[in-house]
C-alpha positions in Angstrom: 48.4 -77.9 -62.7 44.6 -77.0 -62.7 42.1 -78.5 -60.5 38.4 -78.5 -62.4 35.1 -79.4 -60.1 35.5 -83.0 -60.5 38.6 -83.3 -59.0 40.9 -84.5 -61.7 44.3 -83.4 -61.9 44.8 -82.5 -65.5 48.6 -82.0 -66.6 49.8 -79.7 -69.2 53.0 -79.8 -70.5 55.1 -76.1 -70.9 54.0 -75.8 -74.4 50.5 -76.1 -73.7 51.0 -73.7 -70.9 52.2 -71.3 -73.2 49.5 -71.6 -75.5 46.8 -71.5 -73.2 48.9 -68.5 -71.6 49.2 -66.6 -75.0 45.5 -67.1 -75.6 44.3 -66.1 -72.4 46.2 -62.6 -72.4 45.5 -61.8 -76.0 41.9 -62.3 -75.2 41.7 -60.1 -72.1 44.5 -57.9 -74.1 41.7 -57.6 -76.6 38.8 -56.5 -74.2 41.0 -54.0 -72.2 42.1 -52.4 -75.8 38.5 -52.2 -76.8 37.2 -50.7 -73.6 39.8 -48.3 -73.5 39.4 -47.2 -76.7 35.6 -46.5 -76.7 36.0 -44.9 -73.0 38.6 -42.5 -74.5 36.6 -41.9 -77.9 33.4 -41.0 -75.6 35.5 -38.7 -74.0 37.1 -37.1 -76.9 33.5 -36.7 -78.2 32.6 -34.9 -74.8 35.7 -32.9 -75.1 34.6 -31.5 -78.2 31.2 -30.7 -77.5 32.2 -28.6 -74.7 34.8 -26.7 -76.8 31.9 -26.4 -80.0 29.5 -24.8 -76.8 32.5 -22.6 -75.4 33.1 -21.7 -79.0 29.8 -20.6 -79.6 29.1 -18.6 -76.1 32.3 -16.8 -77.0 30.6 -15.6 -80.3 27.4 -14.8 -78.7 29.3 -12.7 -76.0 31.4 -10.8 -78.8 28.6 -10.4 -80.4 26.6 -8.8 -77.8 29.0 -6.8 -76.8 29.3 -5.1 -80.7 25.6 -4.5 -80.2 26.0 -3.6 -76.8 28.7 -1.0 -78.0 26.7 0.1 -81.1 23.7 0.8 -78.9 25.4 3.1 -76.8 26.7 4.9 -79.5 23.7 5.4 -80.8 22.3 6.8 -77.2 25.2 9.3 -77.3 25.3 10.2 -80.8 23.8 13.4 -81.8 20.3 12.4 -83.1 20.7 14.5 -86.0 24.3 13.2 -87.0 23.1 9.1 -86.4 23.2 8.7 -90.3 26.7 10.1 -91.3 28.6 6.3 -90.8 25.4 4.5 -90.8 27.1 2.8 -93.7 30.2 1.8 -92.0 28.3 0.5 -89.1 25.7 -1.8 -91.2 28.8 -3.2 -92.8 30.1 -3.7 -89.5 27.2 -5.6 -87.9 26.9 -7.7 -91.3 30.2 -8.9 -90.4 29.7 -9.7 -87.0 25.9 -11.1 -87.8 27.8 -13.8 -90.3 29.8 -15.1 -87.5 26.8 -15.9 -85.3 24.3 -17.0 -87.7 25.5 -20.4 -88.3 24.9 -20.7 -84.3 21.3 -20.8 -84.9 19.3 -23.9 -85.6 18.2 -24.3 -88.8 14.4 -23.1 -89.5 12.3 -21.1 -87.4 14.7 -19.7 -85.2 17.4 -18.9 -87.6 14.7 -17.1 -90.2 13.9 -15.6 -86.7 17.6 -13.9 -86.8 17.4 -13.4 -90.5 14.2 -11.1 -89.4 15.9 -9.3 -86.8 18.7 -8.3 -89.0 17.2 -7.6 -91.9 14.9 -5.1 -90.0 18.3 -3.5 -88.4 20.4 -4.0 -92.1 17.5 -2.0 -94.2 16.9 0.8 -91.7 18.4 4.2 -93.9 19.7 7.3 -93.1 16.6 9.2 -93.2 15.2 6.9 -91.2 17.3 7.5 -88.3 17.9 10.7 -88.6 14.0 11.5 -88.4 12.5 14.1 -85.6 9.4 15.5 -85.4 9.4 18.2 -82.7 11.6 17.9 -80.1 10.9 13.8 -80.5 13.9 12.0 -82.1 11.7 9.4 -84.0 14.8 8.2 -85.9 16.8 7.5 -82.5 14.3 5.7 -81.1 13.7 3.4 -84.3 17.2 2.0 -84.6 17.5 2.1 -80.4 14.4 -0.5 -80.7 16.0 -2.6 -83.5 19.3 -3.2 -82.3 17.4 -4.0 -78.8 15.6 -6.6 -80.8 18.2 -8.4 -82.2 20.1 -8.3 -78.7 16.8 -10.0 -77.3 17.1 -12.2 -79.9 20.2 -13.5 -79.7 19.6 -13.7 -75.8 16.9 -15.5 -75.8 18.4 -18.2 -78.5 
């Protein structure tokens, strides 16, 4: 039995209490389902945002360390000898480039990148193998590009 503002008692039989009943949960049914699915596929969305980011740190933080690793070899190396696997290590840091590059925005910033590493990619073995006097020019050339594309990538 239902009472409605005016006061009238209005009587429903049990078949018209089912009804009624059956309607009333498969409309709430309906916007609980719907809530809880757009609450759980905002979240899903979130969730993979955060694992895209993480993903992407992760390859800027290998990367940097390859350069970081590179660079110190290059410190050590005898200035002299920097050109014997010069070869090996631009195929190396091509490699390691590709995996990053698609990290960086279309445009400016990624033709920004493309600079950096073309400018480390093209430098030869006479290039860094250069001295004059007791100044290792060569040394110092490929020190300063691999620290510009680890300012690079820092910075973006």
């Amino acid at each position: 039995m239902c009472y409605y503002p005016s006061n009238k008692l209005i009587e429903l039989n049990p078949t018209q209490i089912f009804v009624y009943g059956t309607i009333w949960t498969a409309v709430w049914g309906a916007i609980v389902w719907f809530t809880k699915d757009r609450i759980s596929t905002k979240r899903d969305e979130a969730k993979q945002r955060r694992a895209a980011q993480c993903a992407r740190d992760d390859r800027k933080r290998d990367f940097l360390g390859f350069m970081a690793e590179w660079r110190m070899m290059v410190i050590r190396a005898n200035p002299r000898r920097l050109g014997e696997d010069l070869s090996q290590r631009i195929e190396a840091f091509s490699r390691e480039q590709t995996k990053i590059r698609s990290d960086f925005p279309a445009g400016e910033v990624r033709n920004g990148f493309d600079g950096v590493v073309k400018s480390l990619s093209s430098l030869g073995k006479s290039e860094v193998t250069e001295a004059q006097g007791n100044t290792e020019v060569g040394q110092i050339k490929f020190t300063t590009a691999i620290d510009a594309v680890i300012n690079f990538v820092e910075a973006n």
